[in-house]
C-alpha positions as CSV (number, residue, x, y, z in Angstrom):
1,X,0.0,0.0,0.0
2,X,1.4,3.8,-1.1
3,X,1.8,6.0,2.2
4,X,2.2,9.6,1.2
5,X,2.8,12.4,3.2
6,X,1.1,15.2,2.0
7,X,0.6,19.1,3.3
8,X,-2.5,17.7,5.0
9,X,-0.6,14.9,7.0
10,X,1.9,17.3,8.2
11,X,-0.7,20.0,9.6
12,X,0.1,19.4,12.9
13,X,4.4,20.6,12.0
14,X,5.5,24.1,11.1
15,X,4.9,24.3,7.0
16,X,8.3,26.7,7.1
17,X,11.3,25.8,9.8
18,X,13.6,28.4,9.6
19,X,15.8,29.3,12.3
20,X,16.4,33.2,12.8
21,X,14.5,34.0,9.5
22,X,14.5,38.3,11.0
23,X,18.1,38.0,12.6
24,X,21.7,37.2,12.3
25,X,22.4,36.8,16.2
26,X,24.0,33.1,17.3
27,X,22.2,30.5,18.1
28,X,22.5,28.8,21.3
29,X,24.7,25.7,21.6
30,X,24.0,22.7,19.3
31,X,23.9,20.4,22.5
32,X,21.5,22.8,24.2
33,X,18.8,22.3,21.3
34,X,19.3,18.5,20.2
35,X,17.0,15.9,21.4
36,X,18.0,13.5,22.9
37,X,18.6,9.7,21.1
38,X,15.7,8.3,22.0
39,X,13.7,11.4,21.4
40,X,14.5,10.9,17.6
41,X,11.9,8.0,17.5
42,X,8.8,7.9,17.7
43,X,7.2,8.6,21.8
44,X,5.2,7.0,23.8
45,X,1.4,8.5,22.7
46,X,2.6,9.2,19.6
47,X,1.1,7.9,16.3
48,X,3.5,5.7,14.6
49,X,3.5,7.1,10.9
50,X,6.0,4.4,9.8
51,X,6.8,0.9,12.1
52,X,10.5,1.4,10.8
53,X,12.8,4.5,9.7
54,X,15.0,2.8,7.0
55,X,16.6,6.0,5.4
56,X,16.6,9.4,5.8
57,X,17.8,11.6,2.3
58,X,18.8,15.1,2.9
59,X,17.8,16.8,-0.2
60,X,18.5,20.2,-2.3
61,X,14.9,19.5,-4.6
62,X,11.9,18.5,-3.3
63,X,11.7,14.0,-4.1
64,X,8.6,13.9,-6.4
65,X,6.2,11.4,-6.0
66,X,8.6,8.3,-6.8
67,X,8.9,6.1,-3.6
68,X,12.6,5.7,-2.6
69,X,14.1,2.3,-1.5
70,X,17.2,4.0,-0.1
71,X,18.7,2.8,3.1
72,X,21.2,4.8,6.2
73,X,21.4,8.8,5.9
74,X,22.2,10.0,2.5
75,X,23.2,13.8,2.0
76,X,23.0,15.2,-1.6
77,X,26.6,16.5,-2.2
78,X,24.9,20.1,-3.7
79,X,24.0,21.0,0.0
80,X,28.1,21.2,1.1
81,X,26.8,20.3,4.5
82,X,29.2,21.7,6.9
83,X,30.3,18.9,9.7
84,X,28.5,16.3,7.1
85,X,30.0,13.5,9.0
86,X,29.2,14.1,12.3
87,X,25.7,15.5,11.2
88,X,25.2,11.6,9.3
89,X,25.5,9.9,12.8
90,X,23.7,12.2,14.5
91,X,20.7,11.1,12.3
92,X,21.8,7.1,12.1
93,X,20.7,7.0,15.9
94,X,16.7,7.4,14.3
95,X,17.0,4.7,11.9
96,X,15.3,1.1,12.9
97,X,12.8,2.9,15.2
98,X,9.6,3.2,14.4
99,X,9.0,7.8,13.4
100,X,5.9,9.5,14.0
101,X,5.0,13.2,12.9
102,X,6.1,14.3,15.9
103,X,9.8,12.7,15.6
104,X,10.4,13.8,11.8
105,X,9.5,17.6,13.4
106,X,12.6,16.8,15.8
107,X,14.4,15.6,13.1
108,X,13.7,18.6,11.3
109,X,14.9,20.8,14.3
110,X,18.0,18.6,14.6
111,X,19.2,19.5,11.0
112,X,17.8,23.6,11.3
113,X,19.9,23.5,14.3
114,X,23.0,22.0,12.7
115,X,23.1,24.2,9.8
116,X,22.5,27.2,12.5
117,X,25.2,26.3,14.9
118,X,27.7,26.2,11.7
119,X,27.1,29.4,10.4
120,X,23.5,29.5,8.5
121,X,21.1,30.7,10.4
122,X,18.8,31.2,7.2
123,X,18.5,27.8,6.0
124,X,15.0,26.4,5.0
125,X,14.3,22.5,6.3
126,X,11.3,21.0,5.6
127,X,9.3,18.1,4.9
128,X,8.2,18.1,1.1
129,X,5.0,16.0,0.6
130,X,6.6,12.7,-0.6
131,X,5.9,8.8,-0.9
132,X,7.2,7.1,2.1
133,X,6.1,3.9,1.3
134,X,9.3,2.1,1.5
135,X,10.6,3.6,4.7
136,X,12.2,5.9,3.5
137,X,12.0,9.9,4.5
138,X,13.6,13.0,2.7
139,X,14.5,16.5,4.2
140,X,14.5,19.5,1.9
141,X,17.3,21.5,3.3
142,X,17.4,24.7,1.0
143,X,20.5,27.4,2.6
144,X,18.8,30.6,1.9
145,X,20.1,32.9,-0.5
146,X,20.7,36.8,-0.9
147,X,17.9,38.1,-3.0
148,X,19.0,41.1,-4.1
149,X,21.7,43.8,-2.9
150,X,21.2,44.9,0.5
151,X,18.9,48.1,1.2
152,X,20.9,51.0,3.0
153,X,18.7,53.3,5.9
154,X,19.7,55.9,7.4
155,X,23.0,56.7,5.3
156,X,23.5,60.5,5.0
157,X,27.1,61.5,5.6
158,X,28.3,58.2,4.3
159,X,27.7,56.7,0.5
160,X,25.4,53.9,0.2
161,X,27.5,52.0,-2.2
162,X,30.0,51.8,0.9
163,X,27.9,50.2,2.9
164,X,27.1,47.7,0.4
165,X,30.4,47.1,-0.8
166,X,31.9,46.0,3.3
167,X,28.9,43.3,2.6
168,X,30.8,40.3,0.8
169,X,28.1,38.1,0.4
170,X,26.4,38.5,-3.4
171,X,22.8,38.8,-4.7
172,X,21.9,34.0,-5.1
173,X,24.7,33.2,-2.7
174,X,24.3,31.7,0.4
175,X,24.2,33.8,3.0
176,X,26.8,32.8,6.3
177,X,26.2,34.3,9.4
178,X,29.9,34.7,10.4
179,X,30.9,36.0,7.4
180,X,28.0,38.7,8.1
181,X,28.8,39.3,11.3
182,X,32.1,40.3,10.5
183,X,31.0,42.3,7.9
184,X,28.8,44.6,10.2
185,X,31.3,44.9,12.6
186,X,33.8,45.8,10.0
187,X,31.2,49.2,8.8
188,X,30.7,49.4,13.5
189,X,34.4,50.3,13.5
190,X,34.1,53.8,12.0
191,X,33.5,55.5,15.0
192,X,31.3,58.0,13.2
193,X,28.6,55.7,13.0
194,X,26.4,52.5,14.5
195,X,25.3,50.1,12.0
196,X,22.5,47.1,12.7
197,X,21.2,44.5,10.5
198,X,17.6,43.4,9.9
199,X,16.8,40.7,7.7
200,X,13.5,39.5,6.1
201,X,12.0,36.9,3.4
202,X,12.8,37.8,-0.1
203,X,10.4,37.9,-3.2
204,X,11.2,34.3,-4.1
205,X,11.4,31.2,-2.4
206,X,14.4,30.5,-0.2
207,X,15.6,33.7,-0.3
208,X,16.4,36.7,2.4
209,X,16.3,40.7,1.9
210,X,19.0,42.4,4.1
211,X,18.7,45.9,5.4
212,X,21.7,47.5,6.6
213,X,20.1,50.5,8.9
214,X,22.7,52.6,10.6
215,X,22.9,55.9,12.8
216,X,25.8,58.3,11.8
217,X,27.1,61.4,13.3
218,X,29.1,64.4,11.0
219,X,32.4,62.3,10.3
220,X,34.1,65.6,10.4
221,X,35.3,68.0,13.1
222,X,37.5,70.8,13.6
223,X,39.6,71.9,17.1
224,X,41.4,75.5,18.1
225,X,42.2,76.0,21.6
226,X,45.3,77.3,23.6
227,X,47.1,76.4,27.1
228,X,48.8,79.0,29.5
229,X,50.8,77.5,32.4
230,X,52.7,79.1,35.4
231,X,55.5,78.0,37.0
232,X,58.6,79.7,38.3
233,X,57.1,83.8,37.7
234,X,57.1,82.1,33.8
235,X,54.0,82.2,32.0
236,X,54.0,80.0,28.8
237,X,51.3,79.9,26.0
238,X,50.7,77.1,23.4
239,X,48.7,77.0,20.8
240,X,46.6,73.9,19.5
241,X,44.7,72.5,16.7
242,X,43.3,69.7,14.7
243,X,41.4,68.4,12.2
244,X,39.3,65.0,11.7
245,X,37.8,63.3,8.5
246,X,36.3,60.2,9.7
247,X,35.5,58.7,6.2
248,X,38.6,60.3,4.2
249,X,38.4,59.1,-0.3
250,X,34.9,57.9,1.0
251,X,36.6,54.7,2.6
252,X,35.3,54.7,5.6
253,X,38.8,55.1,7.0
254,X,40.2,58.4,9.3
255,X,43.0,60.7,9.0
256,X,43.6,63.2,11.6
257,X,45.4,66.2,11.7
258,X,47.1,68.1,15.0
259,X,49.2,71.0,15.1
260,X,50.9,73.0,18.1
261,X,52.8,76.0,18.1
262,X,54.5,78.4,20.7
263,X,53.2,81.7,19.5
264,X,56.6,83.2,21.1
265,X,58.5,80.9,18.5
266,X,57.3,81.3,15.0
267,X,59.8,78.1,14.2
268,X,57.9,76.0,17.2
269,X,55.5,73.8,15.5
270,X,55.1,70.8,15.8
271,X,52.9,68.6,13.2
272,X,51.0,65.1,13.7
273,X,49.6,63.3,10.9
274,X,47.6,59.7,11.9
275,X,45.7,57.7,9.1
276,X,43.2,54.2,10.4
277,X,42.4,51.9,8.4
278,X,39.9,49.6,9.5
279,X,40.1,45.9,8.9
280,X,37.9,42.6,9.6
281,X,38.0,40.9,12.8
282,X,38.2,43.6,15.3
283,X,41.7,44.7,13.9
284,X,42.9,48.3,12.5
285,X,46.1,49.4,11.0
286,X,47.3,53.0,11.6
287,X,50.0,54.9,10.2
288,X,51.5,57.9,11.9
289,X,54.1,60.9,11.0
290,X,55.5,63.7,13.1
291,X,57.8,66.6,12.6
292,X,59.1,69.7,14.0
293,X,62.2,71.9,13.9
294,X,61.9,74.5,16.8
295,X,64.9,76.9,16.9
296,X,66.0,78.5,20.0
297,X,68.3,81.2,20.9
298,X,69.8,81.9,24.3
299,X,73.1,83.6,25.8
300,X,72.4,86.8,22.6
301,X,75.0,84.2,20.0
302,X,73.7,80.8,20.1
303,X,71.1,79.4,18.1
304,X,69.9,75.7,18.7
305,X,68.1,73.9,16.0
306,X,66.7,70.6,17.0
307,X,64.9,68.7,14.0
308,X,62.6,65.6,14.5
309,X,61.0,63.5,11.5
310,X,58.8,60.1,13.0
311,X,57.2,57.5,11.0
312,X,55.1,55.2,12.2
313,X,53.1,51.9,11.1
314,X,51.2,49.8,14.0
315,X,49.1,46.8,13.4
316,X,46.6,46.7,16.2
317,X,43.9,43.1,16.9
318,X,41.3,43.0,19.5
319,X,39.5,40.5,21.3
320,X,36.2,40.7,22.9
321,X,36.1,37.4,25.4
322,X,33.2,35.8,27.3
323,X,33.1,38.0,30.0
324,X,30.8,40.4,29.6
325,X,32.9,44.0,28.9
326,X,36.1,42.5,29.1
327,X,38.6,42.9,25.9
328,X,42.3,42.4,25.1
329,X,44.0,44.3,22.8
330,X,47.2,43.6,21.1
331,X,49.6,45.8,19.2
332,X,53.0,45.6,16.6
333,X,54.7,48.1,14.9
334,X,57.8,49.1,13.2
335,X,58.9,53.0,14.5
336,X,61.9,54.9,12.7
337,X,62.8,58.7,14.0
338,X,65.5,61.1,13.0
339,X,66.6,63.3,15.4
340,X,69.4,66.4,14.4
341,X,70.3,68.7,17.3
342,X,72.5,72.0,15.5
343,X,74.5,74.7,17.6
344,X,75.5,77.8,16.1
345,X,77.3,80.5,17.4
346,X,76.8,84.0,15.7
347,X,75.5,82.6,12.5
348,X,78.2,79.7,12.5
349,X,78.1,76.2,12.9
350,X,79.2,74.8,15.7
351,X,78.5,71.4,16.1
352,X,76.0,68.7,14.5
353,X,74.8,65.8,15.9
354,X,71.9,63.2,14.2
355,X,70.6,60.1,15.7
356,X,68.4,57.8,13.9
357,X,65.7,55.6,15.6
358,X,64.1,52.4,14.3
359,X,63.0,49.9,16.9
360,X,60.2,47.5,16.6
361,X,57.2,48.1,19.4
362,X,54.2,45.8,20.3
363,X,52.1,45.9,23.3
364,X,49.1,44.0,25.6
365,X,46.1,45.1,27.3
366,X,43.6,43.9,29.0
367,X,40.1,45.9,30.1
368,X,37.0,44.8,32.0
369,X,34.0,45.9,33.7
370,X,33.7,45.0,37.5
371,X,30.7,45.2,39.2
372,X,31.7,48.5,40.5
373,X,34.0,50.3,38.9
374,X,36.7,49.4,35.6
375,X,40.1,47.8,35.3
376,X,42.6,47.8,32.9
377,X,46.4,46.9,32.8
378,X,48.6,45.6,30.2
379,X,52.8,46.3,29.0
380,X,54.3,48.2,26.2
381,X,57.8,46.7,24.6
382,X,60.2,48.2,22.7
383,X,63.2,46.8,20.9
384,X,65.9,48.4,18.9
385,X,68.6,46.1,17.6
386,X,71.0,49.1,16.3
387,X,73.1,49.3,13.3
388,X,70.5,49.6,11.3
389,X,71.9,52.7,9.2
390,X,74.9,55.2,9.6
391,X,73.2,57.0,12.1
392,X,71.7,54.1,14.1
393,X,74.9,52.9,15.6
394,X,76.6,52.8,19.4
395,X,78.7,56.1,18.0
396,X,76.0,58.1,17.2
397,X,74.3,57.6,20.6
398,X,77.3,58.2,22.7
399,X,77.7,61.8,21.2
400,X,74.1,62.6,21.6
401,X,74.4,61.2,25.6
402,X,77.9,59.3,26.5
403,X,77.2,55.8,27.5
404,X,74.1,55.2,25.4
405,X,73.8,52.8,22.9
406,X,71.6,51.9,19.5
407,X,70.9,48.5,21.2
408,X,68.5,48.5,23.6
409,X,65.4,47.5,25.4
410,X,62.3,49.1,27.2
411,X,59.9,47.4,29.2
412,X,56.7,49.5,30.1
413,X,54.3,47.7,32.7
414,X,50.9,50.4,33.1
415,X,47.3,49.6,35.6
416,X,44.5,51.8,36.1
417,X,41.3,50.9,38.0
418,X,38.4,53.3,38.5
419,X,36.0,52.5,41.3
420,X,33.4,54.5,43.7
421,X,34.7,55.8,46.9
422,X,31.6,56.7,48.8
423,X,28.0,57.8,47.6
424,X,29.2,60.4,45.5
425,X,33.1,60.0,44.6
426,X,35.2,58.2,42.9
427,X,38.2,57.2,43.1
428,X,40.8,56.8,40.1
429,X,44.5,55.5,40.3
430,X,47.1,54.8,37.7
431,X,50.7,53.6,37.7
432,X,53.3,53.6,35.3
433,X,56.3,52.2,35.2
434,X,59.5,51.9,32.7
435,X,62.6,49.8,32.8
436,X,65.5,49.7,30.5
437,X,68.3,47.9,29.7
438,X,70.7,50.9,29.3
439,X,71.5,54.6,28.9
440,X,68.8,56.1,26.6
441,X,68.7,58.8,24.6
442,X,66.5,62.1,25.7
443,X,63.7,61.4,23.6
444,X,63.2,57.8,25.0
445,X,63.9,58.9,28.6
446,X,60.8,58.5,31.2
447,X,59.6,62.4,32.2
448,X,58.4,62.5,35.7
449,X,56.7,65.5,35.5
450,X,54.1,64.7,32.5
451,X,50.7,64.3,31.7
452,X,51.6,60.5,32.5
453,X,52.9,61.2,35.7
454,X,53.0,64.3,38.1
455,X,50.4,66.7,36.6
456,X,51.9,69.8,37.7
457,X,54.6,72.2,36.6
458,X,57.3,72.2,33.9
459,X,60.5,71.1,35.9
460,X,62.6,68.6,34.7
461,X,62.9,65.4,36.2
462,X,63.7,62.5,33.8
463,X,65.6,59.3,33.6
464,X,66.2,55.9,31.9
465,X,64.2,54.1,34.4
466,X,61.1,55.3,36.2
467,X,57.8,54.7,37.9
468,X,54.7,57.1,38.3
469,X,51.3,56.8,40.7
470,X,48.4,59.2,40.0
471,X,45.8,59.7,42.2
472,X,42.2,61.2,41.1
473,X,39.1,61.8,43.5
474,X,36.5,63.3,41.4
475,X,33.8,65.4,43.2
476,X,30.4,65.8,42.9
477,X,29.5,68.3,39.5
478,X,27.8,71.4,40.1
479,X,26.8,74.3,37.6
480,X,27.4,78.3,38.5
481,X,25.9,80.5,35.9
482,X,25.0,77.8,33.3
483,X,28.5,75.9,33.7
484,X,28.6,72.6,34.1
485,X,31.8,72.0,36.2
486,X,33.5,68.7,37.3
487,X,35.9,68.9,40.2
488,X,38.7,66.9,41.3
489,X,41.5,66.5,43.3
490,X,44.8,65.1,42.5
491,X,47.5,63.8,44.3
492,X,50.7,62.5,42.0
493,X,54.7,61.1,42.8
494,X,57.1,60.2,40.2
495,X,60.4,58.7,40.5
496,X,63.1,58.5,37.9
497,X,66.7,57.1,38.0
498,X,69.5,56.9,34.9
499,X,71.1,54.1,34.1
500,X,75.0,53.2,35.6
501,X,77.6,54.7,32.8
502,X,80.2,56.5,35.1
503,X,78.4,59.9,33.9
504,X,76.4,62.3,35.4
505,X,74.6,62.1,38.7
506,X,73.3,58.5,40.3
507,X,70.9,60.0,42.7
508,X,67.1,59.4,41.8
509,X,65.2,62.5,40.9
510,X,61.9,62.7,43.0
511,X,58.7,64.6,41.9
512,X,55.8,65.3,44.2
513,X,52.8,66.8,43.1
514,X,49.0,67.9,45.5
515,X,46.3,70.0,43.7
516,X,42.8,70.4,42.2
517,X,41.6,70.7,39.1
518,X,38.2,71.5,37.4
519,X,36.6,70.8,33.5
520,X,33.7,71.3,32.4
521,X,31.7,72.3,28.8
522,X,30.5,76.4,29.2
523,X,29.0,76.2,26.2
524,X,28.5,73.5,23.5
525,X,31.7,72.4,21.9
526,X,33.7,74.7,24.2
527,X,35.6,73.1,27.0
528,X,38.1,74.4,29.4
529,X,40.2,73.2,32.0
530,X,42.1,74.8,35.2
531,X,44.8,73.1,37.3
532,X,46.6,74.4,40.0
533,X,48.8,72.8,43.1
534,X,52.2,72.8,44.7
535,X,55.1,71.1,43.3
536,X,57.7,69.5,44.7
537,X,60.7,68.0,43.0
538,X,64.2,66.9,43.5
539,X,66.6,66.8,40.1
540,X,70.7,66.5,40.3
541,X,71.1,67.1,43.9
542,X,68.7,69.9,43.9
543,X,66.0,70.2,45.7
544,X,62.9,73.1,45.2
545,X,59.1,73.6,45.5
546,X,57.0,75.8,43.4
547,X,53.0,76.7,42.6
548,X,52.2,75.8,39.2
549,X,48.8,76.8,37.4
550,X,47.5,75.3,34.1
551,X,44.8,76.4,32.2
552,X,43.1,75.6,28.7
553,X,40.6,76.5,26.6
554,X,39.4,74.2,23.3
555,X,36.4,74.7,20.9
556,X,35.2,72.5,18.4
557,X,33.1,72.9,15.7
């Protein structure tokens, strides 16, 4: 006798199983959706639709009416199964028990889930009406396919083409859910924008229609400010600027521009060039130049010329792990610098020194959210083998400071953690620390009186190796006139030792630094800052104390 299952016999199973049909986010584990073995057969109170199972035929094209007499699990080659094998004994376990509706349907959700858990979410399985006379049941397992380009919403500073050219999946291909996913996050690393994907059926059969819908913000801004500190009687101003195109050619990518200058110094300006380009898989490469040539004259004769040129390329990955908030980051790059100091006295030359840099750099870092507060930590290494070109060698260095050399090492360990201290503070501390294996240069000495370490003043305290703790206890904001105004206190200590090469002075320098700060927005785009606090510091046997007061002032438009 002919057994057929029709549409009719299967009314009491979904006519369409399709897992995530409206969205691309993972499915839950494969083990956590699988029946069990003996849930593949038919169940107690279940109507037996055949006394055995014989064979099971995934299929790409619905069987027809012809009855088949196949036997075991048979996948059609055309479906490129991923995990095929372990997929084909999954199924085995239902063969030789007697299947009702009820058991195909799990069936049915065993192979949606499979094809889920490996990547495609949008896969069509059903159960085409067919003759099962023999034994014998097929599965139409039909990936779905892109229907058409996908639509763009929302794009207004950005080019729709963009958008759909970061999408690598083509109108008829199958559509992979990683591949997606990686796609989207590629177009989420702009920072100008947020993009999201929705997904529906298409027009035809076994087929999705993407919609890329994303928020974006101007990918464009401009910065002018200035900064006026006191220290020592000495007031000094520095100007600032900087310019951001956040989808420079109309690739998505950004170049930034920055520019300080001493408006005392025509000569004194110093110029930063950065350009990101974003890749897949959470991973960016930037490329940097710098260069300035201040010239200064002191004593009524001398003029001192200092030139530096920096280029820069830095390959940066980052991984998002389980924990939720918690990332690592990891960094390598090649760094070259020339550095040319030039003395002349009345017009004349005097002496010339130049000192090239090229080291390789990478770095780790780790950031997470805790239940109160953040946490991040990680090290900075930097490696330069020397002898790299005429003015990379141990001769070169020991004119520009006696004792160094073009081989050497630095080791920079950093934490900062961020929690609340009380109902209304918090409390932020950092350390920094740098150890090398030799004399260094100026430019790759550790500065104890920085932005990165003591906050206050412009004395100089610096070494080869060195170590820095910040201290931060921000204060309830309050608003005078309009203002919005964030205040904090600061409390920083820096020490800084050079390296053993018979020259100079082995005593540490010390810096100490207590004060209060406050930032705010007065207006929108317009930010300023004030710092002020005593200074203490001890540099070459010398020991002195000072007020120091730092204010700026930035606008951006």
């Amino acid at each position: 006798m002919q057994k057929t299952m029709t549409a009719n016999s299967l009314g009491r199973l979904p006519a369409l199983l399709l897992a995530a049909a409206m969205a691309v986010g993972p499915a839950a584990p494969l083990s956590a959706q699988q029946a069990a073995p003996n849930q593949l057969s038919a169940l107690a109170g279940e109507e037996a639709l055949l006394p055995v199972l014989n064979g099971l035929r995934l299929v790409a094209v619905a069987p027809g009416n012809a009855a088949s007499r196949q036997r075991g699990v048979e996948i059609a080659p055309r479906l490129e199964t991923p995990a095929e094998a372990q997929l084909a004994a999954r199924l085995q376990q239902a063969l030789g028990q007697p299947a009702s509706l009820e058991s195909l349907g799990r069936l049915v959700d065993l192979v949606r889930a499979h094809f889920r858990d490996a990547g495609y979410p949008f896969t069509l399985v059903t159960l085409p009406e067919q003759d099962i006379t023999h034994g014998t049941v097929a599965i139409l397992v039909q990936p779905s396919r892109l229907a058409q380009a996908p639509a763009v919403d929302g794009a207004r500073y950005f080019e729709v083409e963009s958008y759909r050219r970061a999408i690598r999946v083509q109108p008829g291909q199958t559509i992979n859910a990683e591949t997606l996913e990686a796609d989207v996050a590629l177009l989420n690393a702009n920072p100008y924008r947020e993009v999201r994907l929705v997904s529906g059926p298409g027009a035809e059969p076994a087929t999705t229609q993407l919609t890329l819908v994303t928020q974006e913000e101007r990918p464009y801004a401009f910065t002018l400010g200035f900064s006026t500190d006191v220290f020592q009687g000495e007031a000094s101003t520095n100007l600032n600027g900087s310019a951001v195109f956040g989808n420079f050619l109309g690739r998505g990518d950004v170049l930034r521009y920055d520019l300080g200058a001493d408006p005392d110094n025509a000569s004194s300006m110093a110029h930063t060039l950065s350009y990101t380009h974003f890749l897949r898989g959470n991973r960016r490469l930037e490329a940097t130049a710098y260069y300035t040539r201040p010239e200064n004259a002191f004593a009524g004769l001398f003029l001192q010329v200092q030139t530096t040129a920096r280029l820069g390329l830095t390959y940066h990955a980052r991984r998002d792990l389980d924990r939720q908030g918690e990332q690592q980051d990891w960094y390598l790059g090649l760094e070259a610098a020339s550095e040319d100091y030039e003395l002349y006295f009345g017009g004349t030359p005097v002496s010339n020194s130049t000192v090239d840099l090229v080291y390789l750099k990478a770095g780790w870092s780790r950031a997470l959210q805790l239940e109160k507060g953040q946490r991040s930590y990680g090290v900075d290494l930097l490696l330069s083998p020397g002898g790299l070109t005429a003015n990379n060698a141990d001769d070169r260095f020991d004119e520009a400071r006696s004792g160094a050399s073009a081989s050497y090492a630095i080791v920079k360990p950093w934490y900062s953690q961020t929690r609340p201290f009380g109902e209304k503070l918090s409390w932020s501390l950092s350390l920094r620390a740098q150890l090398a294996s030799g004399a260094l240069v100026q430019s790759q000495q550790f500065n104890a009186i920085s932005g990165n370490a003591v906050r206050l003043g412009g004395a100089s305290v610096s070494g080869d190796h060195g170590l820095a703790v910040q201290n931060t206890v921000s204060l309830p904001s309050f608003s005078i006139g309009g203002f919005s105004l964030s205040p904090y206190l600061m409390g920083d200590m820096a020490i800084a030792a050079y390296a053993d090469t018979g020259f100079g002075s082995d005593e540490p320098g010390l810096a100490l630094g207590i004060g209060g700060g406050l930032s705010g927005e007065i207006r929108e785009g317009v930010e300023l800052s004030l710092e002020t606090g005593q200074l203490w510091w001890r540099a070459d046997g010398i020991a002195d104390s000072d007020f120091a007061v730092s204010f700026s002032l930035n606008a951006s438009f």
